[in-house]
C-alpha positions as CSV (number, residue, x, y, z in Angstrom):
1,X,10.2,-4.5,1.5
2,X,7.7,-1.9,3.6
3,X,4.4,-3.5,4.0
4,X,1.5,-2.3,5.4
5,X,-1.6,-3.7,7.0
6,X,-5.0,-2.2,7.8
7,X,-7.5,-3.3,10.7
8,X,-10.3,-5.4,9.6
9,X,-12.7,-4.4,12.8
10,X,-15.5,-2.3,11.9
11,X,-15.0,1.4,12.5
12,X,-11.7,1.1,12.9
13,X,-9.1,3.1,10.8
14,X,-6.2,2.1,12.3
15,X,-3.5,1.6,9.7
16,X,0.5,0.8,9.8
17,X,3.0,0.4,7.3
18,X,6.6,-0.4,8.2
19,X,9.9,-1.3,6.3
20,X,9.5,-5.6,7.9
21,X,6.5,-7.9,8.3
22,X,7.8,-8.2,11.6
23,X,7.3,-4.5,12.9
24,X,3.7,-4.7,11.4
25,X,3.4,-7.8,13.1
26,X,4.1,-6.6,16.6
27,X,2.3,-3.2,16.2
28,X,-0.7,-4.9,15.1
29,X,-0.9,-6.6,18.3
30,X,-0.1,-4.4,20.3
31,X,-3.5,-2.4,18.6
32,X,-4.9,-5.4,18.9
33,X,-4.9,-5.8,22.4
34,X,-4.9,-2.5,23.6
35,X,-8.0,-1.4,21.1
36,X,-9.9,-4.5,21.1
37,X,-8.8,-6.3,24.1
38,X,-7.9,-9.3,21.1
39,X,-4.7,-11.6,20.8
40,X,-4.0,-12.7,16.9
41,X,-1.4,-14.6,16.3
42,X,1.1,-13.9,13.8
43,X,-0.3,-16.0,11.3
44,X,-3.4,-14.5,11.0
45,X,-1.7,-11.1,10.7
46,X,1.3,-12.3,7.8
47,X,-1.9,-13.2,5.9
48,X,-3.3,-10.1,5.8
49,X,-0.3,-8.1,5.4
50,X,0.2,-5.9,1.8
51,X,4.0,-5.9,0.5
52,X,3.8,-1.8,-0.7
């Protein structure tokens, strides 16, 4: 099912949507780190993740 996520960091409008949880989860941090110099772990992400 495609799902897509949506940075919470203000200013950001970065924005993914992709057919698994999984390929939002790595693409998330991979902005993450690379953007905002963060790590989040795959929890934190899954939680925040909208089935479209």
């Amino acid at each position: 099912m495609p799902a897509q996520f949506e940075c919470f960091q203000d200013g950001c409008n970065f924005m993914v949507r992709a057919d698994s949880d999984e390929e939002v989860v790595h693409l998330v941090q991979e902005h993450a780190q690379f953007v905002h110099d963060i790590s989040l772990d795959s929890d934190t992400i899954e939680s925040e993740i909208e089935q479209t």
